[in-house]
C-alpha positions as CSV (number, residue, x, y, z in Angstrom):
1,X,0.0,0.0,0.0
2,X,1.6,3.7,-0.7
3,X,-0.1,6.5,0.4
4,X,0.7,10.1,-1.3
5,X,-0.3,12.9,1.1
6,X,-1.1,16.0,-0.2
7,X,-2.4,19.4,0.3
8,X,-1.1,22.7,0.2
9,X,1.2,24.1,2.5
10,X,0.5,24.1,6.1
11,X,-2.1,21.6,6.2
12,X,0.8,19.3,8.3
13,X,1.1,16.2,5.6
14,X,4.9,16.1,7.0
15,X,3.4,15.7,10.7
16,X,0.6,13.5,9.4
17,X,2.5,11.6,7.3
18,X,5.4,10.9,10.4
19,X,2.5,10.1,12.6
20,X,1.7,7.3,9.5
21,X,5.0,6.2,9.3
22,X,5.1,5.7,13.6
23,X,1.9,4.1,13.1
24,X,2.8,1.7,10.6
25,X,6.5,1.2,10.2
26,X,6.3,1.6,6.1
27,X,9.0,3.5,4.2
28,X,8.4,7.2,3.5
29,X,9.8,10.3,0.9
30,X,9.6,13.6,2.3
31,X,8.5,15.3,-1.3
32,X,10.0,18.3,-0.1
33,X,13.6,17.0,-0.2
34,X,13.4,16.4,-3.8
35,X,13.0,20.4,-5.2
36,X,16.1,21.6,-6.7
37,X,17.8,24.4,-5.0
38,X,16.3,26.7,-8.0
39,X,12.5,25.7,-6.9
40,X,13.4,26.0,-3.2
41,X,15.2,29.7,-3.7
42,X,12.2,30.7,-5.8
43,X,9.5,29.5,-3.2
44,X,11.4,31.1,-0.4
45,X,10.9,34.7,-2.1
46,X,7.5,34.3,-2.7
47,X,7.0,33.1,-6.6
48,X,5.0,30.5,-6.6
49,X,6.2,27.6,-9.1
50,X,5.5,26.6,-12.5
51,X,4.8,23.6,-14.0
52,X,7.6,23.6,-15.6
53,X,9.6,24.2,-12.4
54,X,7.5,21.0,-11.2
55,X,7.9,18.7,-13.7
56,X,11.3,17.1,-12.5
57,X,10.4,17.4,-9.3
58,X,7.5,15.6,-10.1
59,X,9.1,12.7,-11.9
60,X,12.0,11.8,-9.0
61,X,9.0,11.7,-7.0
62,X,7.6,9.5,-9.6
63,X,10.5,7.3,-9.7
64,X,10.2,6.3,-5.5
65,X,6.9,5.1,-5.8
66,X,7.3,3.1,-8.7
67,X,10.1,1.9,-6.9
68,X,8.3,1.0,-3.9
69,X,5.5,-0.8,-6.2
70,X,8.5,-2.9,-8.1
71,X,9.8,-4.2,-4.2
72,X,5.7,-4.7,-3.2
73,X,7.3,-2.1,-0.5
74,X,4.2,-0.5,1.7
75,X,5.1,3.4,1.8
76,X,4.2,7.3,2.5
77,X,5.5,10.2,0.6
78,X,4.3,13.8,1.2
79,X,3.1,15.9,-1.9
80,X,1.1,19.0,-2.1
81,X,-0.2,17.4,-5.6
82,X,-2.0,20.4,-5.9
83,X,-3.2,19.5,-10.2
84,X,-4.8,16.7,-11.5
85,X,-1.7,16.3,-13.9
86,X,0.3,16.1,-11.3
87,X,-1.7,13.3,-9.2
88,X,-1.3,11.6,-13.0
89,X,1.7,12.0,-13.2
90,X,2.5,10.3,-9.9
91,X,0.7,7.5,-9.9
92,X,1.5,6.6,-13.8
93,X,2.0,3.1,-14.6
94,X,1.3,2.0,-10.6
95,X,-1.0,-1.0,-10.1
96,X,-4.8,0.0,-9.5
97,X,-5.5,-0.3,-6.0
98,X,-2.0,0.1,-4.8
99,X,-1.6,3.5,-4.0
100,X,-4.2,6.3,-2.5
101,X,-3.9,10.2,-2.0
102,X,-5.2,11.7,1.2
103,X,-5.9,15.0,0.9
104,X,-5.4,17.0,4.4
105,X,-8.6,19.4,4.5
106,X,-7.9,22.4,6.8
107,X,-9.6,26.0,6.9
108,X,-7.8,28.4,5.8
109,X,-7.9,31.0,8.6
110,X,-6.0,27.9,10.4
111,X,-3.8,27.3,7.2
112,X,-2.5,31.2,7.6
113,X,-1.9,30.6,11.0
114,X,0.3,27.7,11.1
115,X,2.4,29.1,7.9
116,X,2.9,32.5,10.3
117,X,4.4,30.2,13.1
118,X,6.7,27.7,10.8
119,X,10.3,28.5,11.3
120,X,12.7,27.1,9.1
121,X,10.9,26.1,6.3
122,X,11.6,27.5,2.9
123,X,8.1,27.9,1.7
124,X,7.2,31.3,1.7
125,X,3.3,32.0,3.7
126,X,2.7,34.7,0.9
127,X,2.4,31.4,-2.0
128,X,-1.0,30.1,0.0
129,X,-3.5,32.3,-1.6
130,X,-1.8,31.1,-4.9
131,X,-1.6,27.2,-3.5
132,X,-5.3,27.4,-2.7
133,X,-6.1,28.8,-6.4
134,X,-4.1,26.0,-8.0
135,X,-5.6,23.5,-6.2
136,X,-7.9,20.7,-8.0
137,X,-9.8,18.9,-5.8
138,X,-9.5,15.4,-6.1
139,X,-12.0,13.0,-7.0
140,X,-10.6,10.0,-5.9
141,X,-8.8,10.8,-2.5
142,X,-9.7,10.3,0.9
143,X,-10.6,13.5,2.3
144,X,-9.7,13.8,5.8
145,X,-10.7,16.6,8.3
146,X,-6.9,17.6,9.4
147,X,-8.3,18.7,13.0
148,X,-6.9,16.8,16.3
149,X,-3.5,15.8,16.8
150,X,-1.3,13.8,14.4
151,X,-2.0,10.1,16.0
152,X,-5.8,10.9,16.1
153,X,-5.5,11.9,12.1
154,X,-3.3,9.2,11.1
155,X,-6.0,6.8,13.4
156,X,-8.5,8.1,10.8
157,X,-6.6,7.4,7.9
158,X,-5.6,4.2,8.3
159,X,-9.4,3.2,9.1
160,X,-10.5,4.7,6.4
161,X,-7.9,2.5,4.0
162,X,-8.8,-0.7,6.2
163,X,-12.4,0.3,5.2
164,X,-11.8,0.1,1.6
């Protein structure tokens, strides 16, 4: 089983997805790790990215979870995902049924909030007006309620795949 958390920034699908990975002991890719310096540089002054700026990003993202699917490897990656094209792009060529996306649902008065109190991260809190415009909304995630801490949210998430 892989599970691609996604959502735009601040909805916690690093916390979420480390609360997943206690929870479960699967492998996990922090999506974030795998920008290019350029993309991180760019996101840090406030432009938000392209997708052409994504696209390589996308596909060494791409390449872990088809890796994962090769072994039969369970696994979590975090992913904002934000497009359609980019959930496609992800999931290309993975077995039906192996893989879901979760998408973390949190208002956006709490969103602003959280991305005011992050330290250290490169993502720039000016980018989530743009993040919330470029978002898609999925049709075939699970669509979890991020409220409550990260075990109780995890909890839910992995009921809701035992469910399926």
């Amino acid at each position: 089983m892989i599970l691609i958390v996604m959502g735009v920034s601040g909805a916690g699908k690093s916390t979420i997805a480390e609360a997943l990975v206690k929870a479960t002991g699967w492998q996990f890719a922090e999506g974030d790790d795998y920008h290019s310096d350029a993309n991180r540089k760019k996101m840090h002054s406030g432009t938000p990215l392209t997708d052409e700026d994504r696209a390589p990003w996308l596909a060494s993202l791409h390449e872990v979870l088809e890796s994962w699917a090769r072994r039969d490897e369970s696994g979590i990656m975090t992913c904002s995902a934000l497009k359609q094209t980019y959930r496609d792009t992800l999931a290309k060529g993975l077995p039906e049924g192996s893989y879901h996306f979760v998408l973390l649902e949190v208002p956006r008065a709490e969103l602003q909030k959280r991305l005011e109190h992050r330290a250290g991260h490169f993502m720039s809190p000016e980018l989530l007006d743009s993040q919330l415009a470029t978002l898609e909304e999925p049709k075939d995630a699970l669509r979890i309620q991020a409220e409550g801490s990260p075990d109780e949210i995890a909890g839910k998430i992995l009921a809701q795949i035992r469910s399926l």
